[in-house]
Residue, then its C-alpha position, 0 to 999 in steps of 0.5 A: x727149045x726145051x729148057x733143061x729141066x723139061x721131061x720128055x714124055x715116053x712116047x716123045x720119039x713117036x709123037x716126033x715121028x708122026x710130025x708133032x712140034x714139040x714145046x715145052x709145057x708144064x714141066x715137060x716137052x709136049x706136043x703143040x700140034x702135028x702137020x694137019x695144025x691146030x685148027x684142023x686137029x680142033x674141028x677133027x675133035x668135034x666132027x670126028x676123033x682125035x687123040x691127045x697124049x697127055x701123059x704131063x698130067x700126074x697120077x697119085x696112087x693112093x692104094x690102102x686102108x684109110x685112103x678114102x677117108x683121106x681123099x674125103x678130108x681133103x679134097x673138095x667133093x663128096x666121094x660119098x656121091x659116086x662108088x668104085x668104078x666112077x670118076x669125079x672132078x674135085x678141087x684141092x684148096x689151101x686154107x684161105x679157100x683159094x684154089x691150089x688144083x682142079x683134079x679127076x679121081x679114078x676110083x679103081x677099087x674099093x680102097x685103091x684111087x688114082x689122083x689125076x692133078x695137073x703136071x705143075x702140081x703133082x708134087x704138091x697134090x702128092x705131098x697133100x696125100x698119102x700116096x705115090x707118084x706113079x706118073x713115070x710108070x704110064x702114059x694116059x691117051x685122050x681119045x676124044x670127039x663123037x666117033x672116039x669110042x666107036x674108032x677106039x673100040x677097034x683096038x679093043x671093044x672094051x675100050x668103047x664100051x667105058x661109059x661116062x665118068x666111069x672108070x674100067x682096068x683091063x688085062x691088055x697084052x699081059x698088062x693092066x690098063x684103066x680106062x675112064x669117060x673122061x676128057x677135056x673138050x667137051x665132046x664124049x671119049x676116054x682117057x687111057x692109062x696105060x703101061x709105058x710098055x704098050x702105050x705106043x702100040x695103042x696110040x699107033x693102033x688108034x692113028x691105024x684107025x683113023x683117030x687124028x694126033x692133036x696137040x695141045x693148041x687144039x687141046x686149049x681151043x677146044x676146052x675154051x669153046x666149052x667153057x672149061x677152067x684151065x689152072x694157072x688162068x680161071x683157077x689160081x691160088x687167087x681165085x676161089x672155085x666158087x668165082x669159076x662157077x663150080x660150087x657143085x663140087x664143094x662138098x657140103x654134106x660131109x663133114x670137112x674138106x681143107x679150105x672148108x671155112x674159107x669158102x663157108x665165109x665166102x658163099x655167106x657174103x656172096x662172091x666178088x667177081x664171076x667167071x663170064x664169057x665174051x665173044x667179038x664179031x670178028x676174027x680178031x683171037x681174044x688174050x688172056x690179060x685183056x681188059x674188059x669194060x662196061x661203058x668205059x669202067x673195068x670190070x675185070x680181065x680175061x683169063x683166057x682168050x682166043x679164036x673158035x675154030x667152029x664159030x669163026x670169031x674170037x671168044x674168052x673168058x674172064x673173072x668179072x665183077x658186077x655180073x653183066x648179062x648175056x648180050x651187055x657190049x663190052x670192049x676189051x683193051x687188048x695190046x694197045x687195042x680196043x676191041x669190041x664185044x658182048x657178054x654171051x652165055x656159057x659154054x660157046x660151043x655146045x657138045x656135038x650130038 
């Protein structure tokens, strides 16, 4: 049951129609996974094409003279790496270096940028910023997997044509839509904002189309299996976006970024511990929070753990000291249980071709 304080999102009414179980997340009461269930909506997404509403996720727009220079001082990335029309991860860090927010920029226009931080830290990507929270005024679809541009061009052509990590505004039925190549499975697609006024007639157009509702448990598998960071388990405020194997997005050929010195000392003395997958030989979903040892002695926990839908046997990730190599066993201490596995290389699951 949802707790007081969750929001709703504006196609609430809809998702529940189309038989969506409903739970609260973030802040908000989103979509688990639909009647088809969690596995099927995951291998739906490699094999064919799903549909995530993730519109929990905020939007920052920062809109004006001197927003460049702003989200260039601040953020982690160097926007001096891409032009208008693009999109970029980049981290937002507090100034002991740790990891406050992972964050997708759109680059609209020319001095107009919209700032995609997670739902639970909107508020506080907005207050680093200067910009406006314009998260209620929209909706944002993940249309994802090999056949989501080809399904999704027939509800618009243009909605197939936005290349990767390249960020278009359309006129659709009189309003304005920004579509970007972007996503959180590691399979190809497109993430549509769109006005709360025709968000429904796209997602049932793309539900029309063949494109499958998924929840947020086909979301997680599918971003476990391609080894992507979720925050609040490989990104915190504990962790560093060097120990998470994302130094490409630390900006170091521009002049600042908050946080800057921290990570300088730290990249100087060489990072503690390394984000590492492992995976069982066996059906047994791996957890977050388990133990993982070498030859007995700790090394580190898991971050996130679970079971793959495509390879059929547990896998997770954890921070781990030491750097095992692919194929070191481990055994992972998990609810009174040990359980056997081995260090295996990143990601698990590859994009399909």
């Amino acid at each position: 049951m949802a707790g007081v304080s969750d929001r709703r999102p504006f196609l609430y009414d809809l998702h529940v129609e189309l038989g969506a179980k409903m739970v609260p997340f973030g802040g908000w009461e989103m979509p688990l996974a639909y009647d088809t269930g969690t596995v099927a909506e995951h291998l739906a997404c490699r094999r064919d094409s799903v549909v995530f509403d993730v519109s929990h996720l905020g939007t920052v727009r920062c809109d004006g003279p001197g927003m460049f220079g702003a989200l260039q001082s601040t953020l982690t990335n160097d926007l001096n790496r891409i032009e208008p029309g693009r999109a970029q991860y980049t981290h937002l860090l507090n100034d002991d270096g740790f990891v406050v927010d992972d964050i997708i920029v759109w680059w609209v226009g020319e001095s107009e940028f919209d700032v995609m931080p997670n739902a639970s830290n909107t508020e506080g990507v907005r207050a680093a910023l200067p910009g406006v929270d314009v998260t209620d005024q929209r909706c944002v679809l993940a249309v994802q997997g090999p056949r989501a541009k080809e399904r999704a061009a027939q509800v618009d052509p243009r909605f197939g044509a936005v290349g990767r990590f390249r960020v278009h505004t359309y006129d659709y039925q009189g309003v304005e839509v920004r579509v970007a190549g972007t996503g959180y499975t590691g399979e190809d697609g497109i993430e549509i904002a769109a006005p709360n006024e025709v968000a429904g007639t796209i997602l049932r157009l793309l539900v029309r189309e063949g494109v499958t509702p998924a929840g947020l448990g086909a979301r997680d598998t599918l971003r476990l299996e391609a080894a992507l960071p979720l925050y609040g388990h490989e990104l915190t405020t504990s962790s560093t976006t060097l120990e998470a194997r994302l130094g490409w997005v630390l900006g170091f050929d521009k002049p600042t970024f908050r946080g800057r010195a921290a990570v300088e000392a730290e990249r100087a003395r060489g990072v503690r511990r390394r984000l590492t997958g492992v995976a069982t030989s066996t059906r047994q979903p791996l957890r977050d929070g388990g133990e993982v040892c070498v030859d007995g002695a700790p090394v580190g926990t898991l971050t996130s753990g679970n079971f793959s839908p495509v390879l059929g046997h547990g896998i997770g990730l954890g921070l781990l000291s030491g750097e095992p190599a692919a194929a070191t066993p481990v055994t992972i201490e998990l609810r009174g249980r040990s359980v056997p596995a081995e260090i295996v290389d990143l990601p698990f699951v590859a994009k399909a071709r």
